[in-house]
C-alpha positions as CSV (number, residue, x, y, z in Angstrom):
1,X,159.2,137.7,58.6
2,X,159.6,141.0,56.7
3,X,157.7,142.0,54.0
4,X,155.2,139.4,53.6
5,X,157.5,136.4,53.5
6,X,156.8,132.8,54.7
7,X,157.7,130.6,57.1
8,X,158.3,127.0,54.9
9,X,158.9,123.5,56.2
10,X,160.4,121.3,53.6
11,X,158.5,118.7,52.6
12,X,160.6,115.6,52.6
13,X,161.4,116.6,56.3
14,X,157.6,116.6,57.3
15,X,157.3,113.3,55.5
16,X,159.9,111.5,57.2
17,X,159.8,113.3,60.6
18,X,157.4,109.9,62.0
19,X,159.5,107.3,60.1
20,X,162.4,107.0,63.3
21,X,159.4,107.4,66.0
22,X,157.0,104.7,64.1
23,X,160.2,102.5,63.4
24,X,161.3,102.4,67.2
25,X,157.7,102.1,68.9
26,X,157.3,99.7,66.2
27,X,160.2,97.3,66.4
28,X,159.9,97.4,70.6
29,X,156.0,96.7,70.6
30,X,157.0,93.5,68.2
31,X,159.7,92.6,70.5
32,X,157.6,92.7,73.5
33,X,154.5,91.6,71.9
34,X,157.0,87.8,70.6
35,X,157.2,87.6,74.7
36,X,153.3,87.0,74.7
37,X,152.0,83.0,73.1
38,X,148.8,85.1,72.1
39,X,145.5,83.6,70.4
40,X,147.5,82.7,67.4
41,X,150.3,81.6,68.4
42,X,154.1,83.2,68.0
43,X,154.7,81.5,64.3
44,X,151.4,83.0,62.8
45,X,151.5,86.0,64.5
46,X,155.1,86.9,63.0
47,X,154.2,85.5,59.3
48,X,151.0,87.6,60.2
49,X,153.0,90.7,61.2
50,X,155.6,90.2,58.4
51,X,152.8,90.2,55.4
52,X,151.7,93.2,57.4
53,X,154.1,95.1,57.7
54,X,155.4,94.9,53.7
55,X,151.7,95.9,53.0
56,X,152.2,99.1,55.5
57,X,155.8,100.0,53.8
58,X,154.7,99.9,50.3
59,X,151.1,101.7,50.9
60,X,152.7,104.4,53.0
61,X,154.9,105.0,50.2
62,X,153.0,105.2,47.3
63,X,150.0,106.8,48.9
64,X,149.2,110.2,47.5
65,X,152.2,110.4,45.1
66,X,150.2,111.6,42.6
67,X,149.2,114.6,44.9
68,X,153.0,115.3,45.9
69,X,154.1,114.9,41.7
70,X,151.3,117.6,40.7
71,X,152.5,120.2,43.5
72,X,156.1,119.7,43.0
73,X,155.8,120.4,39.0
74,X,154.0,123.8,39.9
75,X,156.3,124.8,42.6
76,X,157.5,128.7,42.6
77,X,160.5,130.0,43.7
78,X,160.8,131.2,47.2
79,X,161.2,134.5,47.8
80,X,164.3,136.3,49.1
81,X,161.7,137.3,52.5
82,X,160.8,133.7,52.7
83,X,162.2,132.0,56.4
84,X,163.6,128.4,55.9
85,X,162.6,126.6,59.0
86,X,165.4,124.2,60.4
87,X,165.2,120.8,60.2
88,X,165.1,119.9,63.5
89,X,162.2,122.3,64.2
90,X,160.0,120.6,61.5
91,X,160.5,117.3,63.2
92,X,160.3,118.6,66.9
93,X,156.9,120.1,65.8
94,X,155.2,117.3,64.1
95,X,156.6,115.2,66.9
96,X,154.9,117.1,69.6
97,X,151.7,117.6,67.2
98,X,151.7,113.2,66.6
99,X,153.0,112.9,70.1
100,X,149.2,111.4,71.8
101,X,148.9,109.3,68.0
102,X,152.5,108.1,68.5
103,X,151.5,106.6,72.3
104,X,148.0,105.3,71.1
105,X,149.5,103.6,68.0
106,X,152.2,102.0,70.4
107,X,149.5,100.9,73.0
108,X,147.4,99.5,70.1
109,X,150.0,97.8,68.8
110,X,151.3,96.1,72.3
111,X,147.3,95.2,73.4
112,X,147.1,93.1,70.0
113,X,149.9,90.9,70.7
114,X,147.9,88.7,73.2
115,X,145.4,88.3,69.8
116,X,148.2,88.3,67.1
117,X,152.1,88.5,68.4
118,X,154.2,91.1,67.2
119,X,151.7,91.8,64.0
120,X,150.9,95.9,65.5
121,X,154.2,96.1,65.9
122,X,155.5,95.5,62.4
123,X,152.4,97.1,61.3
124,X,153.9,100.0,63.3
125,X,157.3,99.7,61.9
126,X,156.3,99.1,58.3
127,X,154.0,102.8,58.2
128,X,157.8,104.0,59.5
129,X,159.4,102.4,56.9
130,X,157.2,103.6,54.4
131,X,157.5,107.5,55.4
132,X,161.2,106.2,54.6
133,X,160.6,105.4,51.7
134,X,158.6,108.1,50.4
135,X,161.1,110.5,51.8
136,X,163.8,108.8,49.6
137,X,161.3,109.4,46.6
138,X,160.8,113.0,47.7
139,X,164.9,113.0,47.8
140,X,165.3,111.5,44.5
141,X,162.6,113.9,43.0
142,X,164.9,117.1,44.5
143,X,168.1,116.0,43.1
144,X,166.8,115.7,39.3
145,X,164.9,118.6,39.2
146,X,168.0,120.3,40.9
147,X,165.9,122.0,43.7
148,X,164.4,121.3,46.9
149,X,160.6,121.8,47.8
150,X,159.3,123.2,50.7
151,X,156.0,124.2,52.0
152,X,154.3,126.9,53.7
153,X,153.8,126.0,57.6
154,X,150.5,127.5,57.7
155,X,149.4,125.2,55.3
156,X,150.5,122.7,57.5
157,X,147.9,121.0,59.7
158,X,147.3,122.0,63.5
159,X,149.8,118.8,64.5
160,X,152.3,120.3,61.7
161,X,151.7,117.4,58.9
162,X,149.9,116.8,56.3
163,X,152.1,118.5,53.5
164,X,150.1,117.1,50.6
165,X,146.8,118.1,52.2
166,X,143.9,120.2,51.0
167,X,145.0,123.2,52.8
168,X,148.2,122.7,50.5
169,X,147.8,125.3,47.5
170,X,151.6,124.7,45.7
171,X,154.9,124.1,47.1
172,X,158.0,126.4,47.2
173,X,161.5,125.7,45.6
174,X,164.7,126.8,46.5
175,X,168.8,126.0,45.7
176,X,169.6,122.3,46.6
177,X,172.2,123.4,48.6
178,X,169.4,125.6,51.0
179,X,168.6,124.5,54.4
180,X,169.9,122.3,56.8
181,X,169.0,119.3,55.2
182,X,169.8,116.9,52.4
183,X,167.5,116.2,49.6
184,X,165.3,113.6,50.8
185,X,165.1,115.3,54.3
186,X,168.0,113.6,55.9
187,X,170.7,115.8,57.7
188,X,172.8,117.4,55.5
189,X,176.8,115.7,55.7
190,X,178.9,118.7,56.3
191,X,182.0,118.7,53.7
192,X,185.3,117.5,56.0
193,X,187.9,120.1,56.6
194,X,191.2,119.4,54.6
């Protein structure tokens, strides 16, 4: 990086980065964990896992929002030096960084099933469709203020989340149209060729 610029991560794409890996481990730890009759029984463990996982979904997403709102209305432009990480970096490294929580969640979530069937699994799948969720926020955010927030990566934490934390000074804008990704942190949809 010449001349004191950064390296940034956007911020929607750190958010949703452990929505597809929570989803997946999530929905197969349920599907395995129906297999097992459990303490409860199958019926109560998927009404318990249902409630669960709509708890999970809607406290994922509006955790912190507050946080992400205040540091999104201060956000400063990014500098011409500034290094735009690519999507697919941003998730690779907070993949590898969650990689050991990702495995313990997924273990966690089969071992309860022969308490509770299939509840740690939608548990699972609700926290990823919560980061979902609060990437689509993020998204919808970007596209009415007509620029797309990033954050530095050393203000990242050392497993490359956390970009609301307290190490988290003030976000970064840019163009909407900068980056590989879409607002909201999805891949971008590359216009067809006529």
């Amino acid at each position: 990086m010449a001349r004191g610029g950064q390296g940034l991560a956007r911020v929607a794409v750190v958010v949703r980065a452990g929505a597809a890996p929570m989803w997946w481990l999530g929905v197969i730890a349920a599907g395995i964990g129906v297999l097992v009759p459990g303490l409860t029984g199958r019926r109560i463990g998927v009404l318990a896992g249902a409630a669960l996982f709509i708890i999970a979904a809607v406290v994922v997403a509006y955790v912190r929002r507050k946080r992400y709102t205040r540091l999104a209305g201060a956000a400063a432009r990014a500098g011409k030096h500034d290094v735009l990480q690519d999507r697919a970096v941003t998730s690779r490294n907070w993949r590898r960084g969650h990689r050991w929580w990702l495995l313990l969640a997924f273990l966690a979530a089969l071992g309860s099933a022969f308490a509770v069937p299939a509840a740690g699994g939608l548990l699972l799948a609700g926290c990823g469709v919560g980061l979902w969720l609060k990437a689509a926020w993020l998204g919808r955010r970007e596209r009415a203020g007509d620029a797309l927030l990033w954050v530095r990566v050393d203000w990242l934490d050392r497993r490359a989340g956390r970009p609301a934390g307290k190490a988290v000074k003030a976000y970064r804008g840019t163009g909407i149209a900068a980056g590989d990704a879409a607002p909201g942190g999805a891949r971008r949809k590359t216009a067809a060729l006529v």
